[in-house]
C-alpha positions in Angstrom: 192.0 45.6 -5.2 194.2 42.7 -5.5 196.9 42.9 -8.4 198.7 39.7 -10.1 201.8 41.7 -10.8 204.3 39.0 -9.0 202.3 36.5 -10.4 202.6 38.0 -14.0 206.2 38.1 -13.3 206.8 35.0 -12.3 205.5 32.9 -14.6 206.6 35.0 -17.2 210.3 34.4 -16.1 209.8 30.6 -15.5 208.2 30.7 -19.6 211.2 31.7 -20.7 213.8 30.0 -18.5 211.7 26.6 -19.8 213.3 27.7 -23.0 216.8 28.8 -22.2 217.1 25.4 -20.0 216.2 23.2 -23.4 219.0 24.6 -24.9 222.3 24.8 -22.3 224.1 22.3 -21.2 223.4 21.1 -17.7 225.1 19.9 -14.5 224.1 16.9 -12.3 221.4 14.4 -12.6 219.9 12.8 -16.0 218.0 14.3 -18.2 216.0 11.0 -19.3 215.6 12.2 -22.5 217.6 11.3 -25.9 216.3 14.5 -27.8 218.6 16.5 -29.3 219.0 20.5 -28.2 217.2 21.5 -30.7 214.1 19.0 -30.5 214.0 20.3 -26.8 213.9 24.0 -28.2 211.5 23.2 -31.0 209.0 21.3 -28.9 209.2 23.9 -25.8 208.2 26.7 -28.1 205.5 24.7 -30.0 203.8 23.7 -26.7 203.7 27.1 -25.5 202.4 28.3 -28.8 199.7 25.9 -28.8 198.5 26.6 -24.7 194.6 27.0 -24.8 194.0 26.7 -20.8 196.0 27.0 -17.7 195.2 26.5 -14.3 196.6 29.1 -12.0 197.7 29.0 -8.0 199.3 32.0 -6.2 200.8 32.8 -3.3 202.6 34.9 -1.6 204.2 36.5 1.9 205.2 39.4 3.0 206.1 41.8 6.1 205.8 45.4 6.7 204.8 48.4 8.7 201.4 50.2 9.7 201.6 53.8 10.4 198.3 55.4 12.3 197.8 58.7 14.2 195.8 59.1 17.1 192.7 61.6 17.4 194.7 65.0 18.4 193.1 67.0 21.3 193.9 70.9 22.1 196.1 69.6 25.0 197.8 66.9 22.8 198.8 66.9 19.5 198.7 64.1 17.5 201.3 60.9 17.6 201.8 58.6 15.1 201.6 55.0 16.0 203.7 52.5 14.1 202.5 48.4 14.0 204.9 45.5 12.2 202.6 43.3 10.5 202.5 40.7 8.0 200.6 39.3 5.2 199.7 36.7 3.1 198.1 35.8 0.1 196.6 33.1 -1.8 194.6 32.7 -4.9 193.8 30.1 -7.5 191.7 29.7 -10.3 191.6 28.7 -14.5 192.0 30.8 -17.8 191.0 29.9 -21.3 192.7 31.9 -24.2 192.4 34.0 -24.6 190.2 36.3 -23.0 188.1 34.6 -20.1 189.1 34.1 -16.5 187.7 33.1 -13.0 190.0 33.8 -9.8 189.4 33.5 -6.4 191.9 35.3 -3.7 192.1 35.1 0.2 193.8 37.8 1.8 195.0 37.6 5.4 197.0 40.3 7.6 198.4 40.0 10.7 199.1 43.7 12.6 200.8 43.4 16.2 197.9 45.5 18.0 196.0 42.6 17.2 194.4 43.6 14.3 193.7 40.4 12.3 191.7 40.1 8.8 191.4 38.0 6.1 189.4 39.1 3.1 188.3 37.0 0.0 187.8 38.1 -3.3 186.8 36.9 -6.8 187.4 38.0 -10.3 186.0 37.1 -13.5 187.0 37.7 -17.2 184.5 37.2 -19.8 185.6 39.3 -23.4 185.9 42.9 -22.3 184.6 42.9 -19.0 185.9 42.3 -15.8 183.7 41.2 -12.9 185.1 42.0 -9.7 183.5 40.7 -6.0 184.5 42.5 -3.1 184.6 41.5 0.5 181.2 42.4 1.1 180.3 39.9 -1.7 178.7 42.8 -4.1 180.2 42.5 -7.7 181.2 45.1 -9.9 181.9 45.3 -13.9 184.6 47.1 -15.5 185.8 47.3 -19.3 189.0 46.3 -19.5 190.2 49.1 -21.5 189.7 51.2 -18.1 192.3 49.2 -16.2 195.7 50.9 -16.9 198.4 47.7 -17.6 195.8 45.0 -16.9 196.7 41.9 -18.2 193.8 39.2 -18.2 195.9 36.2 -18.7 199.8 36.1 -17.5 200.6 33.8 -20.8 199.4 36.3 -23.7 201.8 38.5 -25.1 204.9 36.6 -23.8 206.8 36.0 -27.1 209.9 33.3 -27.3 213.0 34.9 -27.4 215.0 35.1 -30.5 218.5 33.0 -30.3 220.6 36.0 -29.5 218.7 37.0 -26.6 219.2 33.4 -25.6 223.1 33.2 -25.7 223.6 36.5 -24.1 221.2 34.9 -21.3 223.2 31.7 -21.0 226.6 33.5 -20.5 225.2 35.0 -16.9 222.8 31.5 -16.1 223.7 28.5 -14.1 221.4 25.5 -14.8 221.3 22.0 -13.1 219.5 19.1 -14.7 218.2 17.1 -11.3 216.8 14.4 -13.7 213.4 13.2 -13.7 211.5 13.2 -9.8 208.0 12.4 -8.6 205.8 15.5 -7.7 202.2 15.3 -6.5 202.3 11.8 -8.0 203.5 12.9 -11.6 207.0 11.8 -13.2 208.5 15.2 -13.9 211.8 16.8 -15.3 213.6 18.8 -12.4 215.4 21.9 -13.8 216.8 24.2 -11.5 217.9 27.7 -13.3 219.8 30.8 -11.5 220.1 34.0 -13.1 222.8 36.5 -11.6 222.0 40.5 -12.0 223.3 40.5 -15.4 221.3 38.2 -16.7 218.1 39.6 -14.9 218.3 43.0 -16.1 218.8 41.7 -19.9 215.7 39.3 -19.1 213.3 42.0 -17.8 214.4 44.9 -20.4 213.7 43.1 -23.7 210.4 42.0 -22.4 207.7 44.8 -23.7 204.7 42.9 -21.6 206.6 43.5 -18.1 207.4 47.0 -19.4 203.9 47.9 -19.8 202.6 45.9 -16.5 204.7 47.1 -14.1 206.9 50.6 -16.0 210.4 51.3 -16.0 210.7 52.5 -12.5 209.4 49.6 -11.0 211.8 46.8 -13.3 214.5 49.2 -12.4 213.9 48.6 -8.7 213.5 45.2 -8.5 217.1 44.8 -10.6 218.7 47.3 -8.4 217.2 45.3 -5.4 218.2 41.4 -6.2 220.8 39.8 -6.9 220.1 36.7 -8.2 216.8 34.6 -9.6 216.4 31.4 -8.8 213.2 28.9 -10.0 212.5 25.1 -10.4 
């Protein structure tokens, strides 16, 4: 089963760092825009109140180790063998509010013996069921009430700070205004937004959705384990 916990994550954070960059100052660049810190608050938090549709692309890299024993015999016993390997993901897809869906993953490892797979999968939201496809292209239905911390769509439930929660961010966030650049053929504004440790931990424990996703444990490693948060 493939889970969108990162993913969740991640564009949680960047939901709320859209906000916290409307209303710092920044360094560098030009903002090319004349409205006011406010207007930029306002209007961030009515355009994410008023989403309806989003489309979705995912990916993601990692590394690891495989651990295998071989068949024991009465003259040998049995020795674990260890493989590094790596992995990759990537997935894309579109969402309506708020409750349908339709995802498509690839999957793709890479173990040193030479084992070498890639696996595609699908997923679809309609209501209260989940459609899954497997790699063997059978599908499978699920109520979404049976799926522990499943969260259809990574934008429902993430609620605009309050003001406080904003200063207390800013005092531990760096952010550079690169101005307005050209991406995939569209005029956008460049933010670029750090977050030290501080700031993080603060972020992550006053948001209840990441809480239930991924538990306490889990937020406490990923604090204990970085040291800073960068996105654009």
């Amino acid at each position: 089963m493939i889970h969108k916990r990162p993913a969740i994550v991640f564009i949680a954070l960047v939901s709320i760092l859209l906000l916290i960059s409307a209303c710092s100052p920044s360094t560098g660049g030009t903002s090319g825009s004349s409205l006011t810190v406010l207007q930029l608050l306002q209007n961030s938090s009515s355009a994410m109140s008023k989403l309806n549709s989003a489309h979705v692309d995912v990916k993601a890299t990692g590394s690891g180790q495989a651990i295998s024993s071989n068949t024991a015999t009465p003259t040998t016993g049995s020795t674990p063998t260890t493989s590094n390997g790596t992995f990759s993901l990537t997935g894309n897809g579109d969402e309506a509010l708020p409750n349908a869906e339709s995802m498509q993953f690839a999957v793709t490892q890479n173990i040193t013996n030479g084992t070498n797979t890639t696996s595609n999968l699908a997923q679809i939201v309609q209501g209260d069921k989940v459609y899954i496809q497997n790699t063997k292209g059978q599908w499978y239905v699920l109520d979404k009430s049976a799926l522990k911390g499943y969260v259809d769509n990574p934008f429902s439930g993430i609620n605009n700070p309050d003001l406080s929660l904003l200063i207390g961010l800013l005092q531990h966030t760096k952010i550079t205004d690169n101005g307005v650049q050209s991406l995939n053929g569209q005029n956008l504004r460049h933010i670029t937004i750090a977050l030290d440790q501080v700031a993080l931990k603060q972020f992550l424990s006053n948001n209840q959705q990441l809480l239930d996703i991924l538990g306490q444990q889990n937020l406490n490693a990923i604090i204990d384990h970085t040291k800073a948060f960068n996105s654009t």
